[in-house]
C-alpha positions as CSV (number, residue, x, y, z in Angstrom):
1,X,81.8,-12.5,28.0
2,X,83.4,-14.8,25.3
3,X,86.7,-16.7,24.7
4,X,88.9,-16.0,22.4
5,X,88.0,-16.1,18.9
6,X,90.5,-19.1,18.1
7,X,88.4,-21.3,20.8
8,X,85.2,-20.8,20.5
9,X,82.4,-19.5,18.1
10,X,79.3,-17.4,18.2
11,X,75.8,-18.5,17.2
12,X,72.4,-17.3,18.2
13,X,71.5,-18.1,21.7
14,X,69.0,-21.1,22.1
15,X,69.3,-21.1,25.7
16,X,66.3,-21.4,28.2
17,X,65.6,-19.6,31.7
18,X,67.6,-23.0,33.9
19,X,70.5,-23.0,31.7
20,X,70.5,-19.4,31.6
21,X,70.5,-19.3,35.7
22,X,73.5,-22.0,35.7
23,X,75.3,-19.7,33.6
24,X,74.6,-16.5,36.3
25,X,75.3,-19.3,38.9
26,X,78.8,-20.2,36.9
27,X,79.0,-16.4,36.6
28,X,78.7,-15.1,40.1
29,X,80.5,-18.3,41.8
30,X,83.5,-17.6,39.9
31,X,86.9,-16.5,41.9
32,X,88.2,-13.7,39.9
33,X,87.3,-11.7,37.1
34,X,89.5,-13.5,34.6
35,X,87.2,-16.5,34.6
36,X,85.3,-16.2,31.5
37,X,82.0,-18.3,31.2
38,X,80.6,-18.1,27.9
39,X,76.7,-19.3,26.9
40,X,75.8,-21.6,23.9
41,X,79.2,-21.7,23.0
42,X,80.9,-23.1,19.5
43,X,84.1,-25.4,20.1
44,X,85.9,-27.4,17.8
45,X,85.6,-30.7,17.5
46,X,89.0,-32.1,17.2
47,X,88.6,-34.9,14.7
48,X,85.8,-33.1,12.7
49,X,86.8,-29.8,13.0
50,X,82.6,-29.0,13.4
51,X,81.9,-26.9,15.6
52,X,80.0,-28.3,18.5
53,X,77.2,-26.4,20.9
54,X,78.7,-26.3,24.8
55,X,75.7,-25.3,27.3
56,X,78.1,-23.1,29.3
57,X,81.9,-22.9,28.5
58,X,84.0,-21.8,31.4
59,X,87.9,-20.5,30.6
60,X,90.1,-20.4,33.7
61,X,93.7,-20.6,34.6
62,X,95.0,-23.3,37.1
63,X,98.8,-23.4,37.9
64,X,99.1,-21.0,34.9
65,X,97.9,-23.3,32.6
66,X,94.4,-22.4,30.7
67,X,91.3,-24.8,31.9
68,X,88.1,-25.1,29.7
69,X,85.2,-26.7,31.7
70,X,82.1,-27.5,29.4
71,X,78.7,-27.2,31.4
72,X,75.4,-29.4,29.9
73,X,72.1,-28.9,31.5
74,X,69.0,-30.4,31.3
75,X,65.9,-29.2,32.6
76,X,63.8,-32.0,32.4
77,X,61.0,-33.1,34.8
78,X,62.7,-36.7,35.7
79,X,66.2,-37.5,36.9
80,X,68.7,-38.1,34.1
81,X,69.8,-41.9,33.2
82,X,73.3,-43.2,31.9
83,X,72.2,-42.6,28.6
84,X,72.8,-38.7,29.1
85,X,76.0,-39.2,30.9
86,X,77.5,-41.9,28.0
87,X,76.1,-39.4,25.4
88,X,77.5,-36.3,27.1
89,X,81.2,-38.2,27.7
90,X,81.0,-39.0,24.4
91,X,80.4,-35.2,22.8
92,X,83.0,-34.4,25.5
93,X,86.4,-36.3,24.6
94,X,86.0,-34.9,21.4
95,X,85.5,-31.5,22.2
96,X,88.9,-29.3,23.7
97,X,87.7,-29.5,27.7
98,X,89.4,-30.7,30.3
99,X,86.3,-30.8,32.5
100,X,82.9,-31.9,32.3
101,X,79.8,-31.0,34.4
102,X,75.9,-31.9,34.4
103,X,73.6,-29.9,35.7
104,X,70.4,-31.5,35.9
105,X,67.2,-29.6,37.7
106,X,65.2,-33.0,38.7
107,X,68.7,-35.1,39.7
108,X,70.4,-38.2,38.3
109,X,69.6,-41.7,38.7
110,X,72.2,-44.2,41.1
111,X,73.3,-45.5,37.8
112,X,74.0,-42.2,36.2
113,X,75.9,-40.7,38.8
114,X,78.2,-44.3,39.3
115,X,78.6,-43.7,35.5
116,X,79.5,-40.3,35.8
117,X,81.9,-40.3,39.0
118,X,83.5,-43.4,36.8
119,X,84.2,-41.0,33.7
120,X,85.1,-38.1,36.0
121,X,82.0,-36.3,35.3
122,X,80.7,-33.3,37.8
123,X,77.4,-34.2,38.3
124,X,74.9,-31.2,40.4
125,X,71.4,-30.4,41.2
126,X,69.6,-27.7,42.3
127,X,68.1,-28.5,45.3
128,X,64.6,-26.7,47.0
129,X,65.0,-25.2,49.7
130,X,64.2,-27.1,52.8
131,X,63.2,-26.2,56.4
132,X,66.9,-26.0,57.7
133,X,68.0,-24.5,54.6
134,X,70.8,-22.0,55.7
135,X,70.6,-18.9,53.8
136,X,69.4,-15.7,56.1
137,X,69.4,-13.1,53.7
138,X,68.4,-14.4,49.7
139,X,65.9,-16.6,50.7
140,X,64.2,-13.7,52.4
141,X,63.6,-12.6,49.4
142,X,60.8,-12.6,47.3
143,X,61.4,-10.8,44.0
144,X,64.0,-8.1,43.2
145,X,63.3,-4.5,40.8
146,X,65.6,-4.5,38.1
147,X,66.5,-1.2,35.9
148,X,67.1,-0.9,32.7
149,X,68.7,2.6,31.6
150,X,69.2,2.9,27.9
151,X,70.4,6.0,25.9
152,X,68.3,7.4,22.9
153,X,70.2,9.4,20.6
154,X,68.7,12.4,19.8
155,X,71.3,15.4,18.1
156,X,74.6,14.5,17.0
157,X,76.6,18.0,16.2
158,X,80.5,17.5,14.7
159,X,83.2,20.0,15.3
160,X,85.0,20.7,12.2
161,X,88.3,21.7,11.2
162,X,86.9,24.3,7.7
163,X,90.0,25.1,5.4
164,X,89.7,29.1,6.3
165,X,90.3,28.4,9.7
166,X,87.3,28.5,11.4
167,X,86.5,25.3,14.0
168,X,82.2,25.3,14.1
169,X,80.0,22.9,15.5
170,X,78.0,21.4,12.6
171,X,75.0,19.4,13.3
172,X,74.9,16.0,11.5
173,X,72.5,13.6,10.2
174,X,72.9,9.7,10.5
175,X,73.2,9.0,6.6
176,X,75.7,12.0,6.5
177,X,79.2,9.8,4.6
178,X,82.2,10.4,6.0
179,X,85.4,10.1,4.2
180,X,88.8,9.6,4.2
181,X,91.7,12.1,3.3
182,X,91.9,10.6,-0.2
183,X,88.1,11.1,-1.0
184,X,87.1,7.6,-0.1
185,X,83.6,7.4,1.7
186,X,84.5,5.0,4.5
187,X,81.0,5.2,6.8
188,X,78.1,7.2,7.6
189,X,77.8,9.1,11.0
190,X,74.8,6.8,12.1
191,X,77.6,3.8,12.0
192,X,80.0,5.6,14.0
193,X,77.6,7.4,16.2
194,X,76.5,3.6,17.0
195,X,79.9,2.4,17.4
196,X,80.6,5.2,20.0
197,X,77.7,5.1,22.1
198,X,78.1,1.2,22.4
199,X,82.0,1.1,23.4
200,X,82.1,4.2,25.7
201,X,82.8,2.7,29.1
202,X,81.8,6.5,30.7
203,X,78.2,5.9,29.4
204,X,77.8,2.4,30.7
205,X,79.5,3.3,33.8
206,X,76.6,6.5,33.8
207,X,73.8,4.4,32.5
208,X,74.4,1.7,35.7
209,X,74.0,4.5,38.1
210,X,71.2,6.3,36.9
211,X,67.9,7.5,38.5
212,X,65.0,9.5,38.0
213,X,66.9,12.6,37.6
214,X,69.2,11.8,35.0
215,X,67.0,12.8,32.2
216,X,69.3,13.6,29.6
217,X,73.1,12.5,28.5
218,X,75.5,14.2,26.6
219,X,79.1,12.1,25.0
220,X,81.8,14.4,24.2
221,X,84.5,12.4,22.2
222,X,87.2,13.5,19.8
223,X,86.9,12.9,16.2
224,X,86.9,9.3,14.6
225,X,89.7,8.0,12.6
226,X,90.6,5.4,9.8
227,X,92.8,3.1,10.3
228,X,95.7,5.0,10.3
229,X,94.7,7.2,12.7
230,X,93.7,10.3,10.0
231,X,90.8,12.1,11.2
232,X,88.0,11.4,8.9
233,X,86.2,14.3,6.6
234,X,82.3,15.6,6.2
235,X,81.8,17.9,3.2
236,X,79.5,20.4,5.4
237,X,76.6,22.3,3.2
238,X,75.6,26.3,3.9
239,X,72.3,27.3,4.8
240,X,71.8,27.8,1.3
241,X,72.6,23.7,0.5
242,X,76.0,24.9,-1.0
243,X,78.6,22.1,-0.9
244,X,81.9,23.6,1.3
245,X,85.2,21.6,0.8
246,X,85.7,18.9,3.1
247,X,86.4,19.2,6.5
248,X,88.0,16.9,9.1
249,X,86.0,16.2,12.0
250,X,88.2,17.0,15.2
251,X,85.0,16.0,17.4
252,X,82.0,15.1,18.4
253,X,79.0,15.6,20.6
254,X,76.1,12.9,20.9
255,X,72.9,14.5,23.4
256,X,69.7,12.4,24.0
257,X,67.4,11.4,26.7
258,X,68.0,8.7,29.0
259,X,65.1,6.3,29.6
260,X,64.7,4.3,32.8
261,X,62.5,0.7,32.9
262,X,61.7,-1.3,35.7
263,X,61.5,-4.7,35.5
264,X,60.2,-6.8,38.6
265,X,62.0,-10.6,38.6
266,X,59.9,-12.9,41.1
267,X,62.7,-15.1,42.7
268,X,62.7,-18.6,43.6
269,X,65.2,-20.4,46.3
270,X,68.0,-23.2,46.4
271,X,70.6,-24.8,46.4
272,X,73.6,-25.0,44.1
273,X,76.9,-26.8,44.7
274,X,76.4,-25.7,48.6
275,X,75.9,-22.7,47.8
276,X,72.3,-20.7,48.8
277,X,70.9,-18.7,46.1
278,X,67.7,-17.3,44.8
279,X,66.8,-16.8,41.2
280,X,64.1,-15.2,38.9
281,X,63.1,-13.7,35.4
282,X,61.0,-12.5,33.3
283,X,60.1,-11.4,30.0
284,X,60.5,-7.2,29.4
285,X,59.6,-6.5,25.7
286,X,62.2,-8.2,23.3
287,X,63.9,-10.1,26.2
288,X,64.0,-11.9,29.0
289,X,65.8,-10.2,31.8
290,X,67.1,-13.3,34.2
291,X,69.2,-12.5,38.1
292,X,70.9,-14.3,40.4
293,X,71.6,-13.9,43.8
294,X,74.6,-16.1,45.9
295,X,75.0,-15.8,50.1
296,X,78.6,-17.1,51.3
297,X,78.8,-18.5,54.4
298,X,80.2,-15.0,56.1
299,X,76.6,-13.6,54.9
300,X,78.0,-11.3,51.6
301,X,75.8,-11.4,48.8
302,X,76.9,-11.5,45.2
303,X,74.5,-10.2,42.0
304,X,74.4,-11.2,38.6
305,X,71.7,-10.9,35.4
306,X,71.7,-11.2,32.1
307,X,69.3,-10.0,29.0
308,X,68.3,-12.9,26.3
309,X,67.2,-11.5,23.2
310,X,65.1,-13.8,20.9
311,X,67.6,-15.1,18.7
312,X,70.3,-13.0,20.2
313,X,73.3,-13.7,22.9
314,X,73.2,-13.8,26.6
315,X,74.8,-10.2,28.0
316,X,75.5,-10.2,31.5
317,X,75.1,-7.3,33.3
């Protein structure tokens, strides 16, 4: 999830587990899809031009006209003073939001919150849950099994258009170049392999609904293209390592295992804004793998998680 480009820049996540749970809060709270809520994110600042780190950076629309509310928190183990709502208000009116919010997990002081309600600040805290917390079906929970399917690509075999006619299946390597129709080596098929595998909405869709018995995958796709659209060229070899001429690739087939992970997330309870929800996560190799979990008042529950990778961006899943 991201604004546009012209809005808002990307940096390397620095974001810890609470501000990483607002922004699943932010995530799973929202009212439609086209609310986008961006972590760590870059905005201008409009008298410096510098770009300015924003906790959480929600984009939404409100009587057609595009609203950008800029989230701080602060997980700190006292309540927050003035000081962070004079130094936040500041930051803000130079920054290109129309709304501010605090989030602080210990509270705000009587002063701070005067200040803030003054300055038109949102000000929240998580509360614990407490004996008459509503909340019948997340707080009955005590931790929650994530998966975590990921494609390995194993065989990568091109279909290719030969100049006597014949249409075989050729199987590729990943520093194979490919070229263009001019002669130009444009990318290897490791690139575009990568490429494919990341942007194919039928493997995502496939790797979110696999079990146990999805062992293997297999992505049929046609041939890539430049920019024009011209199908790209491999200069296959024979078995005896003789160069044929080049022939455009007309399409593709990428086969590999699928690999299933488990990840059990502890969860916590609260309250955010009114709202119940429970929260957990925990560190899986190179990550840590955070959820969230929202009851309405008619009972439904909502899901969201997210992947942090040290030194990378928050992905929502």
């Amino acid at each position: 999830m991201s604004l546009p480009a012209d809005k808002v820049g990307s940096m390397p996540a620095r974001t810890n587990a609470f501000q990483e749970m607002v922004a699943l809060l932010t995530a799973v709270m929202r009212e439609d899809e086209s609310v986008v809520v961006t972590p760590s994110a870059m905005l201008p600042d409009v008298i410096t031009g510098d770009l300015r780190e924003v906790d959480i950076c929600v984009e939404t629309h409100v009587a057609g006209h595009k609203v950008l509310v800029g989230i701080e928190c602060r997980d700190w183990g006292r309540p927050q003073t003035v000081s962070w709502v004079e130094e936040m208000h500041t930051k803000h009116e130079a920054l290109p939001v129309n709304v501010t919010v605090l989030v602080s997990s210990s509270g705000f002081t009587k002063g701070a919150s005067t200040k803030a309600a003054h300055y038109g600040i949102r000000t929240i805290t998580p509360g614990d849950v407490t004996p008459g917390f509503v909340g019948s079906v997340v707080n009955n929970l005590d931790k929650v099994v994530t998966k975590r399917a990921h494609f390995r690509v194993h065989s990568v075999f091109l279909h290719v258009n030969l100049t006597d006619g014949h249409l075989p299946w050729i199987e590729a390597f990943v520093d194979s170049p490919l070229y263009t129709h001019n002669g130009a080596a444009i990318a290897t098929v490791g690139v575009i392999v990568k490429e494919i595998v990341s942007g194919n909405p039928n493997q995502r869709a496939h790797l979110q609904t696999a079990t146990d018995k999805d062992k293997f995958m297999t992505i049929r796709t046609d041939g890539p293209t430049d920019t024009n659209g011209q199908p790209l060229f491999i200069i296959p070899a024979t078995k005896s390592g003789e160069g044929l001429p080049p022939a455009a690739v007309i399409g593709m087939r990428i086969g590999g295992p699928v690999v299933l992970d488990l990840v059990d997330i502890p969860l916590t309870h609260g309250d955010y804004d009114g709202t119940p929800y429970s929260s957990g996560s925990a560190r899986f190799e190179d990550m840590r793998v955070s959820v969230v979990a929202t009851e309405g008042k008619d009972g439904s529950v909502r899901w969201a998680g997210s992947a942090t990778k040290s030194g990378g961006v928050q992905e929502f899943f």
